[in-house]
PyMOL Python script that loads the backbone (N, CA, C, O; Angstrom):
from pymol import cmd

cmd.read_pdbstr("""\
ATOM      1  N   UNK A   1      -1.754 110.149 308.936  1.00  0.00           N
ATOM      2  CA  UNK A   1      -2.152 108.870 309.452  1.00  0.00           C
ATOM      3  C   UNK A   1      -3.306 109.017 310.431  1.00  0.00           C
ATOM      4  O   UNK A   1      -4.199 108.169 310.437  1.00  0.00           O
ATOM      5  N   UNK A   2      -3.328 110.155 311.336  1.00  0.00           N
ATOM      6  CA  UNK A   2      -4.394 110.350 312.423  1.00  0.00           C
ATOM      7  C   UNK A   2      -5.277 110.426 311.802  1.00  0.00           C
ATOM      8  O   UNK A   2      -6.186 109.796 312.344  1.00  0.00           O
ATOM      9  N   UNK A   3      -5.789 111.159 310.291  1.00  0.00           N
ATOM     10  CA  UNK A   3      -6.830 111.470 309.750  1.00  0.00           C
ATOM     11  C   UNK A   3      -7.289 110.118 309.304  1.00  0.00           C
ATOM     12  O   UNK A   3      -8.498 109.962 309.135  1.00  0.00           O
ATOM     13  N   UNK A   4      -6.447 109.095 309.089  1.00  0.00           N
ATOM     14  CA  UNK A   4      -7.886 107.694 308.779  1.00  0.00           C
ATOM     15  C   UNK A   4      -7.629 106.877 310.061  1.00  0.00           C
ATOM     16  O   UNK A   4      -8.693 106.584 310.606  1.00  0.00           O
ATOM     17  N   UNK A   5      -6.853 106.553 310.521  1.00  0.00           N
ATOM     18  CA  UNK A   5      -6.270 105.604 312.084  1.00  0.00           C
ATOM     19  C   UNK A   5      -6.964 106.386 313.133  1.00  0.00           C
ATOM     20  O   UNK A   5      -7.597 105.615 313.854  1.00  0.00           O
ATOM     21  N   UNK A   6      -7.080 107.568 313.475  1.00  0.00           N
ATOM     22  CA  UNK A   6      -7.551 108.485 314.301  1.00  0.00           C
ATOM     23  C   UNK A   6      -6.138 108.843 315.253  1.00  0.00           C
ATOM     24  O   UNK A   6      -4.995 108.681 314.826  1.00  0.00           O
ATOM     25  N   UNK A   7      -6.454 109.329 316.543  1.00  0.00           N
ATOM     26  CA  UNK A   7      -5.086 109.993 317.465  1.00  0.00           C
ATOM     27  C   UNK A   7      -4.777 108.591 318.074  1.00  0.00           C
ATOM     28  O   UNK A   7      -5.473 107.577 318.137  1.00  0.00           O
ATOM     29  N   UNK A   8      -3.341 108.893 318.558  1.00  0.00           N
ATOM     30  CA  UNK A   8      -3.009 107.842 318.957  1.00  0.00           C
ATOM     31  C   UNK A   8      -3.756 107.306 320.516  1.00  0.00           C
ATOM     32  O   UNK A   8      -4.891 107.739 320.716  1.00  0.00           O
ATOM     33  N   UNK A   9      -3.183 106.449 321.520  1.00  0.00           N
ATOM     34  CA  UNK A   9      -3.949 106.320 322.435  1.00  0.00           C
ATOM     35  C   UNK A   9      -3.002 107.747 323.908  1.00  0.00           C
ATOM     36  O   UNK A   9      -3.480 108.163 324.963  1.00  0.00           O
ATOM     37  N   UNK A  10      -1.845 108.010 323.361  1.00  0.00           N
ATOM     38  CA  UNK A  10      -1.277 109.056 324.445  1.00  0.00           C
ATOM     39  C   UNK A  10      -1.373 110.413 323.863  1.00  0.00           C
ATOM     40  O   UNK A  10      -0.661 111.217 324.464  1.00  0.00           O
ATOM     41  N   UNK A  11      -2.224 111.043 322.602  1.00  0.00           N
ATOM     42  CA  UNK A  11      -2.385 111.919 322.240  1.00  0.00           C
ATOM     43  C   UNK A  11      -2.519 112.882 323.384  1.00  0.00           C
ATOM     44  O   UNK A  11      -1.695 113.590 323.963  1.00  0.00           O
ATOM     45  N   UNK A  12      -3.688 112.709 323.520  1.00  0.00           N
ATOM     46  CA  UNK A  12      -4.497 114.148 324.432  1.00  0.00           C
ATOM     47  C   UNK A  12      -3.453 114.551 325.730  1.00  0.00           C
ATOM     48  O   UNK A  12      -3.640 115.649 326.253  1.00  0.00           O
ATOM     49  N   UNK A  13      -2.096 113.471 326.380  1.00  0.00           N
ATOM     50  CA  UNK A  13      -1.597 113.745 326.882  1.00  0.00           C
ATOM     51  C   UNK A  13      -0.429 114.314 326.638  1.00  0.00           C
ATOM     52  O   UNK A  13       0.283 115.085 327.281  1.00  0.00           O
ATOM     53  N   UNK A  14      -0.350 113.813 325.613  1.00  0.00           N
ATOM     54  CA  UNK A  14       1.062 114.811 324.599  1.00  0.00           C
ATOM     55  C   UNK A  14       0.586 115.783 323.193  1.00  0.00           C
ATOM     56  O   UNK A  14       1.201 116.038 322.158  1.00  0.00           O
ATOM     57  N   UNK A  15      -0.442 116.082 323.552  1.00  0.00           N
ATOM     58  CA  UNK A  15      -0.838 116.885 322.415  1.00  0.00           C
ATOM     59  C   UNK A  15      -0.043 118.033 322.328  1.00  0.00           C
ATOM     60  O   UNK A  15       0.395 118.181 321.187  1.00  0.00           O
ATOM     61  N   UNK A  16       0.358 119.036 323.242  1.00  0.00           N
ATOM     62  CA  UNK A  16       1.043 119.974 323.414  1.00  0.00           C
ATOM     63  C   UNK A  16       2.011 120.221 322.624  1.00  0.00           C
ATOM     64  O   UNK A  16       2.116 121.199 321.883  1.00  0.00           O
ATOM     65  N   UNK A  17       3.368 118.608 322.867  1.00  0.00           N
ATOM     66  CA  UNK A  17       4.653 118.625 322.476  1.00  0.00           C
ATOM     67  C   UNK A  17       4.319 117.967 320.890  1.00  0.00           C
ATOM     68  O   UNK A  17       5.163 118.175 320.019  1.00  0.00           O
ATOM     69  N   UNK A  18       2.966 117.105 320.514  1.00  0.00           N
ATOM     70  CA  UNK A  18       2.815 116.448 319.324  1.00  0.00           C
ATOM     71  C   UNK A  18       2.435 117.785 318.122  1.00  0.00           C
ATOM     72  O   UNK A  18       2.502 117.535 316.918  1.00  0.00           O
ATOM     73  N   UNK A  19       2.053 119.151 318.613  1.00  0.00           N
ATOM     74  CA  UNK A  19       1.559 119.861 318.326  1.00  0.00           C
ATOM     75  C   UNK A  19       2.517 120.888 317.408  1.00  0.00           C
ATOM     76  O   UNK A  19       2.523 121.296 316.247  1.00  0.00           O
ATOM     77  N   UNK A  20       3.475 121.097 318.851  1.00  0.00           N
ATOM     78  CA  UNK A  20       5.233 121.911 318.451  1.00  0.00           C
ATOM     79  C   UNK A  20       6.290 120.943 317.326  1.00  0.00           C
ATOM     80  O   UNK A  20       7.215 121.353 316.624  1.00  0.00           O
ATOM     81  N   UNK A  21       5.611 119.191 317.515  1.00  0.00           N
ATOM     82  CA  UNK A  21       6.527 119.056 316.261  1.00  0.00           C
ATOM     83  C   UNK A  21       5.985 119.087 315.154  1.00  0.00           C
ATOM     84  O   UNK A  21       6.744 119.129 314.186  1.00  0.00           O
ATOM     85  N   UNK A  22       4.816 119.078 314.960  1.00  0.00           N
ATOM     86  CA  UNK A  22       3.931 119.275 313.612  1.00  0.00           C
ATOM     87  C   UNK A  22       4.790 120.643 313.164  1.00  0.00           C
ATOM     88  O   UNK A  22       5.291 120.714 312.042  1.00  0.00           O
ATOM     89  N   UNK A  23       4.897 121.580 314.017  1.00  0.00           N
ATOM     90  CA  UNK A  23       4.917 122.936 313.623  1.00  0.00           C
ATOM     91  C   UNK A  23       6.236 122.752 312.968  1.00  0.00           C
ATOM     92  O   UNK A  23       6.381 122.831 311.748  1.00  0.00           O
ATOM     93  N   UNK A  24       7.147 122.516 313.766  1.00  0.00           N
ATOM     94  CA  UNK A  24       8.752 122.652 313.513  1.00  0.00           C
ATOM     95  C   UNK A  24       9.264 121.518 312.071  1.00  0.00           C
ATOM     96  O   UNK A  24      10.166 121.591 311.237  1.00  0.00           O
ATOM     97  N   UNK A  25       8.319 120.663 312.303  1.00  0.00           N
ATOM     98  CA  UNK A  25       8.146 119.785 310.847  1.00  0.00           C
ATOM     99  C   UNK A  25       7.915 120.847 309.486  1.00  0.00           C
ATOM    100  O   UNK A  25       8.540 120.887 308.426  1.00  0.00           O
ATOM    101  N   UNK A  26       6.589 121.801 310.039  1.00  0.00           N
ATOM    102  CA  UNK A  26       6.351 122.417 308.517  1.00  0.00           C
ATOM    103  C   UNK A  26       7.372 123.443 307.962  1.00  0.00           C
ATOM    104  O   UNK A  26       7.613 123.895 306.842  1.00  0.00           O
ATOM    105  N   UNK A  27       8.125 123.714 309.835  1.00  0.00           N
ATOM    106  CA  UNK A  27       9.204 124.972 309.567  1.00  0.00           C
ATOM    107  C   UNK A  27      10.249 124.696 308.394  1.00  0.00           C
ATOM    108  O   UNK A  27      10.722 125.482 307.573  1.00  0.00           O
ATOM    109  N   UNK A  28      10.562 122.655 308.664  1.00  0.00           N
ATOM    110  CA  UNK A  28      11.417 122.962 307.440  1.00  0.00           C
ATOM    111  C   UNK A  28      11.635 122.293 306.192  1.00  0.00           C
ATOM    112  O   UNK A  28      12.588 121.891 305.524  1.00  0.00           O
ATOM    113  N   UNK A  29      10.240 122.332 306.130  1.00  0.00           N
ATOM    114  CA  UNK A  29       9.475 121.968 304.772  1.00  0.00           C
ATOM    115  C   UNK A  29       9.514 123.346 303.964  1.00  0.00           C
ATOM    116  O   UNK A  29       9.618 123.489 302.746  1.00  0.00           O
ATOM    117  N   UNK A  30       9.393 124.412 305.046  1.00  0.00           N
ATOM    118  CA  UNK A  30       9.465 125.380 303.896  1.00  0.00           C
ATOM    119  C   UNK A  30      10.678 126.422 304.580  1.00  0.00           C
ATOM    120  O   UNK A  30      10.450 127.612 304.798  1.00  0.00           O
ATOM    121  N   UNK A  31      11.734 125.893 304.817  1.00  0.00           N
ATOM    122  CA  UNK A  31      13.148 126.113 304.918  1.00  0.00           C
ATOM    123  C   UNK A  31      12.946 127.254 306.290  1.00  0.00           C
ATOM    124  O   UNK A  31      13.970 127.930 306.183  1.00  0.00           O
ATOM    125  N   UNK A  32      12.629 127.481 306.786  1.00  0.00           N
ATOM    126  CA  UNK A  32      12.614 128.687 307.793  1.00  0.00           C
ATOM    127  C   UNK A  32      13.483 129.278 308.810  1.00  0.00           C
ATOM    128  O   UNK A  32      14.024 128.410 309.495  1.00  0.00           O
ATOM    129  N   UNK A  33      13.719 130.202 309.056  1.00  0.00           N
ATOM    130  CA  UNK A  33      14.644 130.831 309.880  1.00  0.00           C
ATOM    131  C   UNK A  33      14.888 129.986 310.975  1.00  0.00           C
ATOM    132  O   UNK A  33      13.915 129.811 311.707  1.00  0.00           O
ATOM    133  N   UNK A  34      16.033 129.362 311.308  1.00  0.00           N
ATOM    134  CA  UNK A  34      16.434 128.680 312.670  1.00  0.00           C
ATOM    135  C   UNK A  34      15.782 129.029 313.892  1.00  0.00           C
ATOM    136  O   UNK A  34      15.301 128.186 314.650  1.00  0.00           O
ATOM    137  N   UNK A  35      15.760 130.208 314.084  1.00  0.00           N
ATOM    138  CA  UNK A  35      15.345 131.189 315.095  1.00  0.00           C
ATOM    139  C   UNK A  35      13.739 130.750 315.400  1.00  0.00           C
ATOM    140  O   UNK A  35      13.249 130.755 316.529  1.00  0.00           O
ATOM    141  N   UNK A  36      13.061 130.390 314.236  1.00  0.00           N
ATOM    142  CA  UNK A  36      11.926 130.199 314.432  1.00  0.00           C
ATOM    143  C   UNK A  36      11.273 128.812 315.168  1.00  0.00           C
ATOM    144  O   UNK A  36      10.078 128.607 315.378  1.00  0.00           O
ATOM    145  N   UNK A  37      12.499 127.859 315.518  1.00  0.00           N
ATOM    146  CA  UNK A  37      11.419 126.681 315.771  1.00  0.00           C
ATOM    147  C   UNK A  37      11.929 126.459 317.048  1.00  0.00           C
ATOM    148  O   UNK A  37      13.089 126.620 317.427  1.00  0.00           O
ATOM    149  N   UNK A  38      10.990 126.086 317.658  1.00  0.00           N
ATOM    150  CA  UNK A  38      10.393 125.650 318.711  1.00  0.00           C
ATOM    151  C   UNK A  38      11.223 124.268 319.924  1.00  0.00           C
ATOM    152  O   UNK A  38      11.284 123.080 319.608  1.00  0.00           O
ATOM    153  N   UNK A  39      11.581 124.649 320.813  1.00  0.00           N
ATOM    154  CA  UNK A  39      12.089 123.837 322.202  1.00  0.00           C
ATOM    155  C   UNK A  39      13.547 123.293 321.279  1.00  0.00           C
ATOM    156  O   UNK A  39      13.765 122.142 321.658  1.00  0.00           O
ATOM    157  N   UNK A  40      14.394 123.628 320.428  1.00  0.00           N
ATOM    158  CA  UNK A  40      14.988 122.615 319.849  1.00  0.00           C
ATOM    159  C   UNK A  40      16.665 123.178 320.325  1.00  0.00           C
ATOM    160  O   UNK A  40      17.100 124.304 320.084  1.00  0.00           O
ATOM    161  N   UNK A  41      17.361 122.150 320.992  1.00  0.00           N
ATOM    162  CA  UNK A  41      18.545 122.605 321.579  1.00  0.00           C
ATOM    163  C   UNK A  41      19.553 122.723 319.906  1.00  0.00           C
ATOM    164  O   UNK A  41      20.174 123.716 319.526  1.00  0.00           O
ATOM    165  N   UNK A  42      19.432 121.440 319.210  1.00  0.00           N
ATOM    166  CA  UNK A  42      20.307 121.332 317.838  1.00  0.00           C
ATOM    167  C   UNK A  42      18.936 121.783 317.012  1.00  0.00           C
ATOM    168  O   UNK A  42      17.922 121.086 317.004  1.00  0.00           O
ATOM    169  N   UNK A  43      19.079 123.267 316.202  1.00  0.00           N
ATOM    170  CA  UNK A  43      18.312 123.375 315.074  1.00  0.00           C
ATOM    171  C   UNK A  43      18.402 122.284 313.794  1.00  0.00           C
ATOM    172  O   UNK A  43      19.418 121.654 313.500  1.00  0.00           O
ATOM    173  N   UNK A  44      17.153 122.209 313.124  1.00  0.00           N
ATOM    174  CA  UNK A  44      17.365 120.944 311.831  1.00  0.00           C
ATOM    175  C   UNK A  44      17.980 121.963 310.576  1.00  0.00           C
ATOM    176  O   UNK A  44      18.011 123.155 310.884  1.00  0.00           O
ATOM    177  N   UNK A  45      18.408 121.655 309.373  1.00  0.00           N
ATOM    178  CA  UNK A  45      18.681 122.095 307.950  1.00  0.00           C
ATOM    179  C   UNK A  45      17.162 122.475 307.772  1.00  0.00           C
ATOM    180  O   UNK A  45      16.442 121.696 308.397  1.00  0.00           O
ATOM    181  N   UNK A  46      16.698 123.138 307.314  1.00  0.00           N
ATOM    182  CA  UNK A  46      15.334 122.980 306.390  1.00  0.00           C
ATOM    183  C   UNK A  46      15.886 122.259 305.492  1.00  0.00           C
ATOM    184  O   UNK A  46      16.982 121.699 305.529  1.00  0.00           O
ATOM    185  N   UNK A  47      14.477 122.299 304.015  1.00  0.00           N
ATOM    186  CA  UNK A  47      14.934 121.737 303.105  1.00  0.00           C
ATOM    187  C   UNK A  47      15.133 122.893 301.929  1.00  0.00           C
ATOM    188  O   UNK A  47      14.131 123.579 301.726  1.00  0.00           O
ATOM    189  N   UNK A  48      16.007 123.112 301.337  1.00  0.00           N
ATOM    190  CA  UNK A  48      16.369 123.737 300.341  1.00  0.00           C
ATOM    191  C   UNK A  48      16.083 123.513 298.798  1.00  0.00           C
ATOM    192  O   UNK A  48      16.652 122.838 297.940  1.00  0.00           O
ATOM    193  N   UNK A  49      14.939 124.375 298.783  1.00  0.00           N
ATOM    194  CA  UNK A  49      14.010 124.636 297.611  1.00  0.00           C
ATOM    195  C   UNK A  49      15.288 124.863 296.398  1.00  0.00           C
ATOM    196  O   UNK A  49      14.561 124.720 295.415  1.00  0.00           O
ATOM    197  N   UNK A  50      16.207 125.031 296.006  1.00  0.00           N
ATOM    198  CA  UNK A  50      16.806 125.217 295.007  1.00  0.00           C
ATOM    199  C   UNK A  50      18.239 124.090 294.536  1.00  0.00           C
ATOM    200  O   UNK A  50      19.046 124.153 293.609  1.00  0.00           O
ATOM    201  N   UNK A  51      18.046 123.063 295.719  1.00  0.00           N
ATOM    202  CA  UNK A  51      18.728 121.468 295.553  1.00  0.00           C
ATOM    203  C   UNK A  51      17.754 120.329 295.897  1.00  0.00           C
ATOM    204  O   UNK A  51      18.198 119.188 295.768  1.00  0.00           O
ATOM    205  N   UNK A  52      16.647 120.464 296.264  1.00  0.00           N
ATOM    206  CA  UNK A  52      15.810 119.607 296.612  1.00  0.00           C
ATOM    207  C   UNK A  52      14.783 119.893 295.261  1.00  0.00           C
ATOM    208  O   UNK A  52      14.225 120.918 294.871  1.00  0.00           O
ATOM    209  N   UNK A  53      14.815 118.148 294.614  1.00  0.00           N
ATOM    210  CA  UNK A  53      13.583 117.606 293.317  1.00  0.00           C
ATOM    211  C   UNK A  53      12.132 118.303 293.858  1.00  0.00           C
ATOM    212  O   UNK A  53      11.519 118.195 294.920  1.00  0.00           O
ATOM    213  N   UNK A  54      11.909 118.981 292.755  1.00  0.00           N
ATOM    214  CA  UNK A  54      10.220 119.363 293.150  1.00  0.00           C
ATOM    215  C   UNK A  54       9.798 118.722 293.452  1.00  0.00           C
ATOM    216  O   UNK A  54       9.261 119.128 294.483  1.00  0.00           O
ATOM    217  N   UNK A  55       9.411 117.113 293.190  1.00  0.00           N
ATOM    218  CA  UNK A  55       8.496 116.399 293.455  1.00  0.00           C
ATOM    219  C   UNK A  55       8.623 116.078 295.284  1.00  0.00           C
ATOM    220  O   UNK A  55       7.658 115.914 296.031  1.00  0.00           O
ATOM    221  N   UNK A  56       9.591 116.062 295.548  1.00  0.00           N
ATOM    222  CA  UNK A  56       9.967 115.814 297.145  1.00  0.00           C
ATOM    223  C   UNK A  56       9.660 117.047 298.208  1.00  0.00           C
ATOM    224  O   UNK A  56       9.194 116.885 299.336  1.00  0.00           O
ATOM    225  N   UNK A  57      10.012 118.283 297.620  1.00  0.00           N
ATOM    226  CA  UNK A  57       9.376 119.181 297.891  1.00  0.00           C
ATOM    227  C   UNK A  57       8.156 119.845 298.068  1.00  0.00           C
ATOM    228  O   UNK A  57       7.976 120.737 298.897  1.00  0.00           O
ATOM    229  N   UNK A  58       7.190 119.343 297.168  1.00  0.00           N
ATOM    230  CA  UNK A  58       5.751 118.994 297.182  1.00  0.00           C
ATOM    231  C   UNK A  58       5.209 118.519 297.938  1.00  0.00           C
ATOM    232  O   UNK A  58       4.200 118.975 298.476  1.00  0.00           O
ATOM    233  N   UNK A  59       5.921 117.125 298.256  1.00  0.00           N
ATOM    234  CA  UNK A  59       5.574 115.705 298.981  1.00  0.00           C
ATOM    235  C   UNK A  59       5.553 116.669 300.583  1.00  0.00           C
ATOM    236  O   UNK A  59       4.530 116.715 301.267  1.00  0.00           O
ATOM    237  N   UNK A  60       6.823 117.367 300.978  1.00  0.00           N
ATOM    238  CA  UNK A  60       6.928 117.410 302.231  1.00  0.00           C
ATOM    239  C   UNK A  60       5.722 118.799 302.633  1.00  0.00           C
ATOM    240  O   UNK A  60       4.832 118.808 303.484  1.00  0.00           O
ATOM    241  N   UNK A  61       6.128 119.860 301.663  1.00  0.00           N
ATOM    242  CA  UNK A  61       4.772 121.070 301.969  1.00  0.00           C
ATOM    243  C   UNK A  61       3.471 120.340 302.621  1.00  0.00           C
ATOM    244  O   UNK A  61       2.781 120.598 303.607  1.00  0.00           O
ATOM    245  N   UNK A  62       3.430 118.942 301.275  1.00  0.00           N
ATOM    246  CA  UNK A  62       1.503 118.563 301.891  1.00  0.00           C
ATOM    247  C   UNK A  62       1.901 117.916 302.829  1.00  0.00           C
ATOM    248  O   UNK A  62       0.891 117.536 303.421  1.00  0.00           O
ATOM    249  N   UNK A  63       2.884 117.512 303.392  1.00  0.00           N
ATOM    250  CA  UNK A  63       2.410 116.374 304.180  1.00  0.00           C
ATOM    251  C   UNK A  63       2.937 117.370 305.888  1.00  0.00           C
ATOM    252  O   UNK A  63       3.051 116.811 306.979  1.00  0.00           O
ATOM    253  N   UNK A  64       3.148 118.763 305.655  1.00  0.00           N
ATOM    254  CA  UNK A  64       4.026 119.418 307.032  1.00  0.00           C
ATOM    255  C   UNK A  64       2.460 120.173 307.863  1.00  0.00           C
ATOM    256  O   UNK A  64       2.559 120.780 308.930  1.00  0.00           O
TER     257      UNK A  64
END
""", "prot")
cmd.dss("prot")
cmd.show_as("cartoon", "prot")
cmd.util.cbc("prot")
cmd.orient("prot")
């Protein structure tokens, strides 16, 4: 959305924490070690490449 809307108007002040959830977003798009993400007291499920429809799986890779 930032890429045609542009950043929001509290970006540059939360860029930091907007930054760590991009990351922890892509962590489980492509299922990743718990261990790996970032400030999170309850870790998320990734998504599981071998019960999750390719097409949804696709969807989330491009969009993490």
């Amino acid at each position: 959305m930032a890429g045609e809307l542009g950043a929001f108007e509290g970006y540059k002040r939360n860029k930091e924490h907007m930054l760590r959830v991009m990351r922890n977003h892509r962590r489980a798009a492509y299922n990743a070690d718990p261990k790996e993400y970032e400030s999170l007291t309850v870790k998320p499920m990734g998504i599981d490449a071998t019960i999750c429809p390719d097409y949804l799986l696709k969807a989330a890779k491009e969009n993490a």
